[in-house]
C-alpha positions in Angstrom: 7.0 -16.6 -19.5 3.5 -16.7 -17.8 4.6 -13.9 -15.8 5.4 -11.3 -18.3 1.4 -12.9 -20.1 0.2 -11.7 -17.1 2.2 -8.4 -16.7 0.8 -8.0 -20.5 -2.8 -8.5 -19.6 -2.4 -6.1 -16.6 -0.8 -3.3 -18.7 -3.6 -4.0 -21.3 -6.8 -3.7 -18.3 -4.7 -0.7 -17.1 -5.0 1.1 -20.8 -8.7 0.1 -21.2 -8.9 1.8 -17.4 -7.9 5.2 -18.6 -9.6 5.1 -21.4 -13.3 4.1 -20.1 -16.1 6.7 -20.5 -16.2 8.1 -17.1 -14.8 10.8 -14.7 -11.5 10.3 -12.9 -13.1 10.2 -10.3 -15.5 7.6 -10.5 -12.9 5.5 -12.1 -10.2 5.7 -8.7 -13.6 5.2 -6.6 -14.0 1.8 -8.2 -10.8 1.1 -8.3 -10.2 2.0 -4.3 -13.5 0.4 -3.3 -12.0 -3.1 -5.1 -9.0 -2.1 -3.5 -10.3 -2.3 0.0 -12.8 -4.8 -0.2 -10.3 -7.2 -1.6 -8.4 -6.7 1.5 -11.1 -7.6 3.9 -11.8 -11.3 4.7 -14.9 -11.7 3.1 -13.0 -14.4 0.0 -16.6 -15.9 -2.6 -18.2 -12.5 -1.4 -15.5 -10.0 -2.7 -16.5 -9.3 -6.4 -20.5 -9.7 -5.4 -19.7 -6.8 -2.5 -17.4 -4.5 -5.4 -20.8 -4.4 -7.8 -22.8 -3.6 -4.4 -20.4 -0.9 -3.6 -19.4 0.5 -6.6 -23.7 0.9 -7.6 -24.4 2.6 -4.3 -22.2 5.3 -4.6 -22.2 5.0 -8.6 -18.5 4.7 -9.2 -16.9 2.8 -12.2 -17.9 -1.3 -12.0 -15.1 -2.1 -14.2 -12.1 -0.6 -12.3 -13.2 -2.5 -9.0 -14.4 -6.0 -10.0 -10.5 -7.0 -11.1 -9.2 -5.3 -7.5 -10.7 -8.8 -5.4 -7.9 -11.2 -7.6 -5.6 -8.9 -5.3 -6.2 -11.8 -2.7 -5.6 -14.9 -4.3 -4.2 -18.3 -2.9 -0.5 -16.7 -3.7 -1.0 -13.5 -1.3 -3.8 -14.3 0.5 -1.4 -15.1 4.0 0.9 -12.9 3.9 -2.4 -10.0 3.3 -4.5 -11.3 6.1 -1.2 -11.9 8.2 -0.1 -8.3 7.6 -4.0 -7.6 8.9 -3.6 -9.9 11.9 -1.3 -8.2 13.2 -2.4 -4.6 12.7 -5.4 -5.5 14.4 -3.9 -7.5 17.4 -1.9 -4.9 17.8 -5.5 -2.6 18.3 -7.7 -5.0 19.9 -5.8 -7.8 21.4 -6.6 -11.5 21.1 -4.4 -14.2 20.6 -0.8 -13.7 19.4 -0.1 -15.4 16.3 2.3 -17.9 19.0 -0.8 -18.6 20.7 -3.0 -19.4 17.9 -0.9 -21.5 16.5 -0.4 -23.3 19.8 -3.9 -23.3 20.5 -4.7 -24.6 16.9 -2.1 -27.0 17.0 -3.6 -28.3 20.5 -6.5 -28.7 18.9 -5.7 -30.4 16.0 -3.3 -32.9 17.9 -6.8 -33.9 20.1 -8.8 -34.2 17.3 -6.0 -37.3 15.6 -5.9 -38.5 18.8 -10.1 -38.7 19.3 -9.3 -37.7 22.6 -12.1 -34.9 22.1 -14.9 -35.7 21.1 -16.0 -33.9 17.9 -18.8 -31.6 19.0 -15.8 -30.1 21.5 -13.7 -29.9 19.1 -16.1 -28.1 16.9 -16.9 -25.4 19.9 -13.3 -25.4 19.9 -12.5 -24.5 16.5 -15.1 -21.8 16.7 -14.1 -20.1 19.6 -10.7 -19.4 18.2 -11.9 -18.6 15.0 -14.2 -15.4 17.2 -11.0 -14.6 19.2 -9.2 -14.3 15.7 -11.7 -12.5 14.3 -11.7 -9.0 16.1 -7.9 -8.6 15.1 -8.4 -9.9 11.3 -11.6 -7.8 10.9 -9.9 -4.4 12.5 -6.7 -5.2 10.7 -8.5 -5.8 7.6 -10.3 -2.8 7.9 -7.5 -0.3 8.7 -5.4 -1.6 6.0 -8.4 -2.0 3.5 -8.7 1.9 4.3 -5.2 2.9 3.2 -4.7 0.7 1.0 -8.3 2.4 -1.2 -7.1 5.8 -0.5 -3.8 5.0 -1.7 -5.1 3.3 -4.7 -7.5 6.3 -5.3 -5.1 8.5 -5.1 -2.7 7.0 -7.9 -5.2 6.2 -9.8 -6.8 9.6 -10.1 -3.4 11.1 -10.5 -2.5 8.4 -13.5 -5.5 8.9 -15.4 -5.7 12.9 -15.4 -2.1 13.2 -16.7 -2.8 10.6 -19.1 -5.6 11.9 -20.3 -4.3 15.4 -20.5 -1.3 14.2 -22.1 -3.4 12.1 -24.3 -5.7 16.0 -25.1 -2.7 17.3 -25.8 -1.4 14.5 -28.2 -4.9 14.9 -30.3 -4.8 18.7 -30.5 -1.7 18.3 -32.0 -2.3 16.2 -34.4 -5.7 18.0 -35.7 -3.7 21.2 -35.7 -1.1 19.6 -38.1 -3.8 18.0 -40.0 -5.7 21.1 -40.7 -2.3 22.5 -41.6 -1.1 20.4 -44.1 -3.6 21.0 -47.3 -3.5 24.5 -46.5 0.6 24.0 -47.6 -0.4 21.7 -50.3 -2.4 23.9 -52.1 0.7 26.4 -53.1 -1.2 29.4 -55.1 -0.9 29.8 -58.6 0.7 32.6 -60.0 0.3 31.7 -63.3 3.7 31.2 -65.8 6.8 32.3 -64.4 8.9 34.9 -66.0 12.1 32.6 -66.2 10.1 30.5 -68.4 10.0 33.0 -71.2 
């Protein structure tokens, strides 16, 4: 059951969302600028770089700080693998074949101690520069979509709620102010069938 507890408290921070005091718009701009920052590799600086964003171009804090728990230990491969290899296919660099075999070489020389360990570090960093490029493009592209997409449905969810949600409260004080106006039936004084 801890799935539909979390599919609760989603629903339940999606209702607070349309209801906060601000415009559409600034809501879907927090919401897409969590959206793509939480699909960049920048994991302990994610929800720090949401309040940054979200201030500097004043859009809604609470929409984007929950957007960075999009990359968690769960989906944090498959994302950054899915940014990999947008970017390789953009800039180049290793293959995810070849960094594997490279890492693997490189981890098989360091149980070994046939390298010693300040080559192994240079190692280590030089792949992790050559995988950069890719992850950062990658990361970036899809970051992009992924915010305007978010923006987008968010902005269209919370002006049809919201009007649907006008429309609901019109209703209801129109048949509000109409119901002691039927209440109070005039009084024509005594019938004539009563005499």
């Amino acid at each position: 059951m801890p799935f539909r507890s979390g599919l609760r408290k989603a629903e339940g921070w999606f209702v607070h969302l349309l209801h906060l005091d601000d415009t559409a718009h600034q809501i879907a701009m927090g919401a897409a600028i969590g959206v793509f920052i939480a699909l960049t590799p920048t994991i302990g600086f994610q929800m720090l770089l949401v309040l940054l964003a979200t201030s500097a171009v004043r859009a809604n804090k609470v929409a984007g700080l929950p957007m960075p728990w999009i990359t968690n230990p769960v989906t944090i491969l498959p994302i950054f693998s899915l940014n990999y290899v947008v970017g390789h296919a953009l800039v180049g660099g290793p293959g995810p074949q070849q960094f594997i075999k490279r890492l693997t070489t490189l981890m098989e020389q360091a149980a070994a101690h046939d390298l010693p360990w300040l080559d192994w570090l240079k190692g280590w960093w030089h792949l992790m520069i050559d995988m950069a490029a890719p992850l950062w493009v990658g990361s970036l592209i899809v970051g992009v979509a992924a915010g305007l997409v978010a923006y987008g449905i968010m902005y269209y969810l919370i002006t049809v709620y919201r009007r649907h949600h006008r429309r609901r409260l019109a209703l209801a004080q129109a048949e509000a102010a109409a119901a002691p106006a039927s209440d109070e039936a005039p009084d024509n004084g005594p019938s004539d069938e009563a005499a």
